[in-house]
N, C-alpha and C positions, 0 to 999 in steps of 0.2 A: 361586520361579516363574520361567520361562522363556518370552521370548515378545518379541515386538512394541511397543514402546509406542505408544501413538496418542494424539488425542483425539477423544471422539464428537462428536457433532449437537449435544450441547449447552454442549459446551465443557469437559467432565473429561476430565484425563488416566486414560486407563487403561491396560492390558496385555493384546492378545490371546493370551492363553496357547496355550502347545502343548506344556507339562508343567510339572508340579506335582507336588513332595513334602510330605503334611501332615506335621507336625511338631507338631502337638499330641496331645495325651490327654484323653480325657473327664475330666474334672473331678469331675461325679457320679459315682459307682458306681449300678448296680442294686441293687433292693433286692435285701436275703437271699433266699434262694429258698425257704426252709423256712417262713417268713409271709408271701410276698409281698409285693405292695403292699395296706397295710391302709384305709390311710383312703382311705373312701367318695367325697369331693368327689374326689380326685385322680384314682380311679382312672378316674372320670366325664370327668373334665377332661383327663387323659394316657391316652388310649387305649393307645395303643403299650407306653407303658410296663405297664398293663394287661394286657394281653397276655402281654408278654414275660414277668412275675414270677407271673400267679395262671393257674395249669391250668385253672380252672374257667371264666373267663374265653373262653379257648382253644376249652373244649371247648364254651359255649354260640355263639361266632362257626362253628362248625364243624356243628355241628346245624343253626343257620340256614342254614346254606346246603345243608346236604344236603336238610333239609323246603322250599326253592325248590326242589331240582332234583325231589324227588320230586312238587311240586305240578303243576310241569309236564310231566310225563311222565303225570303222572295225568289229567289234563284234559286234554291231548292224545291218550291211548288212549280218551276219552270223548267225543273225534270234537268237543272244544271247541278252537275259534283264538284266537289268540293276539294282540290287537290294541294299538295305542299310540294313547290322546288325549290331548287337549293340557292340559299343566301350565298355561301361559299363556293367562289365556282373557279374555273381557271381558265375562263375565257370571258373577254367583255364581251356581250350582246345584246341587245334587247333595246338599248334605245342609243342618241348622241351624247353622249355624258361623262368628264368625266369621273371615273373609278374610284375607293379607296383600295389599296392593296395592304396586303397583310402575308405573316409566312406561314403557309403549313410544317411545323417543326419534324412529325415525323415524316413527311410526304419529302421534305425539303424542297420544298415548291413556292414560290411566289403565287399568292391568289388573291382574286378580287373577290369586293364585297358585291352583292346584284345590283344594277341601276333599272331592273328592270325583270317582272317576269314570264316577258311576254314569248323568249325563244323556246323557253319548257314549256309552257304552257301551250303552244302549236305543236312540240313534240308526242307531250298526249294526246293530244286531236290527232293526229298521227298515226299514233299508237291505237287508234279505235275507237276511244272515247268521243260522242256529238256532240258535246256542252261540255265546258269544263268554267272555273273560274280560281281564282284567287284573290283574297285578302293578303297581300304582302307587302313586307318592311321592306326598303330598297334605300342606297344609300348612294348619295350624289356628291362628289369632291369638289365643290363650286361655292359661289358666292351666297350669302345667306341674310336672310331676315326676318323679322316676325311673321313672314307667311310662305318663307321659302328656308326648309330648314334640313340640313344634311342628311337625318335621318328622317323617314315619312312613312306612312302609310299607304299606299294604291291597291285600287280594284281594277282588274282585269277579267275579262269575259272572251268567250268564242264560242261561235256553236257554227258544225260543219253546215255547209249547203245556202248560209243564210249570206242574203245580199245586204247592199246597205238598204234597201227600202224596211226589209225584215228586221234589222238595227234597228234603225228609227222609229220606228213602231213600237218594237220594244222597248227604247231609251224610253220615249216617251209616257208607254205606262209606267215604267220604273218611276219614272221623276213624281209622274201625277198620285200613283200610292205611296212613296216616299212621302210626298208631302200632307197629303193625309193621314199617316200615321205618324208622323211627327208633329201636326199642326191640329190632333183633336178631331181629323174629318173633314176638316176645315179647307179649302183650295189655296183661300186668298192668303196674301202674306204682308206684312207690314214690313218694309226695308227702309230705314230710312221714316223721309214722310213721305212715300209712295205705298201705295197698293198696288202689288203684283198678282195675279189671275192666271 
C-alpha cells in the first residue's frame, strides 16, 4: 500500500491510499462445476456463490426478471400506472399479518414496515387515477421457509369499474402472454413429468 499516513477523527492511524497491490489468493476454491453447490442451507445462505456454481440457479434469477420486465410492459400497454406507496407507514392495513415495527427517530414514532399495498393503492383509485398497479416489497413477522420468506416481493392491480368477470379475463390473458413470453411462444409447460396447456 502506497499513500499518506494520517490519523482520523477518532484517533487511528491510518493510510490514505493512492495504490494498492493485492497480494493474496482466495483460499477457498469454488465449488466443482459439474455438482455445483449442493447443500441446501448454503446455497440459501451464499447467494453469490449460488449463482456462480448452479446454472439453474442463474437461470431462475434470470426469468425473474425477464417476467418483471414483461409485467411491466404488459400493464403499461393496458393503459395501467405505475405508482410507489409507502413501505413505512404508521398504520397496519392492507392485509391479516403480522407487522414488523421499527422507530422513526426524528418523528419519535413507532412504525410498521407494509404487509401489504393494497390500502394506498385504493387511495389512488380514489384520488382519480382508473388503473393503477404496484410492484412492492412487503414485509410479514411470521413463520418462514424456502418459499414463504419475511421479506417478498407482490404485485397488486386495480382498475375502477371492473368486475370480477373483467378480472378474469384479464388474469387470464395476463397468464396466457406471461407464459409465452417466458416459454419461447410456447403455451405448454413441462412441470414435473406433466404437460400443462
Amino acid at each position: 500500500v502506497k499513500g499518506e499516513l494520517y490519523t482520523t477523527n477518532t484517533g487511528e492511524k491510518t493510510v490514505r491510499t493512492t495504490e494498492f497491490n493485492l497480494l493474496s489468493k482466495a483460499i477457498l476454491p469454488l465449488p466443482e462445476k459439474f455438482h455445483g453447490l449442493s447443500n441446501q442451507e448454503q446455497r440459501y445462505r451464499e447467494r453469490c456463490m449460488d449463482l456462480v456454481s448452479n446454472e439453474e440457479s442463474r437461470k431462475v434469477f434470470l426469468k425473474r426478471s425477464q417476467f418483471l420486465a414483461f409485467l411491466r410492459k404488459f400493464l403499461n400497454e393496458n393503459n395501467f400506472l405505475e405508482v410507489e406507496t409507502p413501505i413505512l407507514q404508521s398504520a397496519v392495513c392492507g392485509a391479516s399479518a403480522k407487522p414488523f415495527f421499527t422507530k422513526h427517530n426524528a418523528l419519535n414514532k413507532i412504525c410498521n414496515l407494509r404487509i401489504a399495498p393494497e390500502v394506498y393503492l385504493k387511495q389512488v383509485i380514489a384520488g382519480g387515477f382508473d388503473r393503477v398497479f404496484e410492484v412492492a416489497k412487503c414485509f410479514r413477522n411470521e413463520g418462514m421457509d424456502p418459499s414463504h420468506l419475511q421479506e417478498f416481493t407482490m404485485v397488486e392491480w386495480y382498475a375502477s369499474y371492473w368486475n370480477f368477470e373483467d378480472n378474469i379475463n384479464f388474469f387470464t390473458k395476463f397468464i396466457r402472454e406471461a407464459i409465452k413470453e417466458l416459454n419461447e411462444g410456447n403455451l405448454v409447460l413441462t412441470y414435473g413429468d406433466k404437460e400443462l396447456d
